[in-house]
N, C-alpha and C positions, 0 to 999 in steps of 0.2 A: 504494500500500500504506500502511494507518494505522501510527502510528506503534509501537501497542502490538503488530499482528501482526510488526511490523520486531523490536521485541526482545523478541519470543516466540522468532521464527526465528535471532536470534543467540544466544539462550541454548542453542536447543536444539542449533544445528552445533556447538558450546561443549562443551559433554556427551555428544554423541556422538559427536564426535571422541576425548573423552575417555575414552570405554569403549572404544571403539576400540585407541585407545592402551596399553589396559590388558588389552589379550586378544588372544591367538594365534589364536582361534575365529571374529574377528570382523572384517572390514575392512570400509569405511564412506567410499563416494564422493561427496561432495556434489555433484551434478549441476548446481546453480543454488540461490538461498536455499530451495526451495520442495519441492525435489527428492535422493530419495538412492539409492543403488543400495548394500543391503547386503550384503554377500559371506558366510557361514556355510560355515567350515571345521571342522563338526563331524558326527559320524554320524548320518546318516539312515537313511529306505529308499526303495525307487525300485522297480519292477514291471518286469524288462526285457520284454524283446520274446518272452522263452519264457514269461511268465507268473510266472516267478520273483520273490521279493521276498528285496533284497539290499541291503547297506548301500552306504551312497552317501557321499562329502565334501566335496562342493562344491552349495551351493544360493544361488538369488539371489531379494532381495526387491525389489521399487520400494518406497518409501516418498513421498509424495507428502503436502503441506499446504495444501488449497485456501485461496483468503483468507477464505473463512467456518469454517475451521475450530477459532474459540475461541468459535464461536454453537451451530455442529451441525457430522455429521459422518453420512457415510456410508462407511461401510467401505469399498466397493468402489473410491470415490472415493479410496482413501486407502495401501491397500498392492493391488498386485499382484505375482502370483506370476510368477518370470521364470525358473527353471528349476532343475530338469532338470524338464520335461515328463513326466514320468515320476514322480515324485514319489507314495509311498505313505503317505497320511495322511487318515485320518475328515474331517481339517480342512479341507484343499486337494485343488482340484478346478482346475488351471489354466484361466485367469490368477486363480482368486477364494482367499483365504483368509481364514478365521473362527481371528480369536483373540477372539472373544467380545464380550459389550459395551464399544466405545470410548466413551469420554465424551468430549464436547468441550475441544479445550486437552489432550488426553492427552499427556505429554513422550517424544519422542525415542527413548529409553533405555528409557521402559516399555516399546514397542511393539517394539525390537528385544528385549529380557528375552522378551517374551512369545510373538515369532517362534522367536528360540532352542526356546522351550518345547516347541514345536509340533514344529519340525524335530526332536529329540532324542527326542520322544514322551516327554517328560515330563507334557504334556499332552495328553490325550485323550478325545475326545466317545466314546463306547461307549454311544451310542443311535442309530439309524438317523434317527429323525427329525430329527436335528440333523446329522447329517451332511453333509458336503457330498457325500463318497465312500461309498458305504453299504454298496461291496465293501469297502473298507480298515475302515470301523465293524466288520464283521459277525469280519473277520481280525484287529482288535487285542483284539476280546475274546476269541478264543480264544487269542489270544499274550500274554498280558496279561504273563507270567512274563519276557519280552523286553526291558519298559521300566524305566526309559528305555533307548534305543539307545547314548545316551552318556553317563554319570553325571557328565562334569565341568562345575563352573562356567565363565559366558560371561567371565568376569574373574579372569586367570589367568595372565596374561604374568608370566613370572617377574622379578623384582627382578635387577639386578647388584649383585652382593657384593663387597665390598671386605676380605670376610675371608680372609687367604693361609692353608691348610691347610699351606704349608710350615714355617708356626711353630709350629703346633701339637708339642707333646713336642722341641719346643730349650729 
């Protein structure tokens, strides 16, 4: 490994560690330098096995940096979708998800921001041609009034205060 993909990769576990850190929403396993397994503990939807579409709170991302990837990039090469199978999104179509153009060198932090996005349906393709899912396209634009699923920010862990409310009015 060059030196420069070496600390590209430590900046990036650096910073994603560090959102991690910083969000109840978001836990974040480095697998090896190269490799991560995102965890997303926020609202989703999911299509059970009646056909139903229902919120969900547990979704998993691979994250993945080939060693060409500050040259070029191929998505697929890059995030895989790891669960729930089930998963109801224009974007994902398991194991493949479209968060749109990656540019090469993309950081860490952008790609989980933008998975967030995706899972929470903050963002959404509502054109079948772009769809990966063209049932979930044709359902989010009739549900449009639904999104997002979860309004909160992925950076959110609350601060520990040192302020006693028991002084307050002594």
């Amino acid at each position: 490994m060059d030196q420069i993909l070496k600390s590209f990769l430590e900046t990036q576990r650096a910073e994603g560690l560090q959102l991690a850190a910083e969000s109840d929403l978001l836990d974040l396993v480095p697998v090896d330098a190269q490799r991560y397994l995102a965890i997303f503990s926020c609202k989703g939807l999911v299509r059970d096995t009646n056909g139903d579409i229902r919120e969900h709170s547990h979704f998993e991302v691979g994250i993945r940096f080939p060693d060409d990837y500050l040259r070029r990039v191929n998505p697929a090469m890059i995030l895989t979708w790891l669960a729930p199978d089930e998963i109801w999104h224009p974007n994902i179509e398991a194991p493949f998800i479209c968060l749109g153009s990656i540019a090469p060198g993309t950081p860490l932090v952008e790609l989980l921001h933008r998975c967030f996005e995706i899972i929470t349906l903050s963002n959404v393709t509502m054109h079948e041609g772009d769809a990966l899912n063209r049932d979930a396209c044709a359902w989010a634009r009739r549900n449009r009034e639904r999104f997002p699923i979860d309004p909160r920010p992925i950076k959110r862990r609350a601060l520990e205060s040192s302020f006693d409310f028991a002084e307050v009015g002594s």
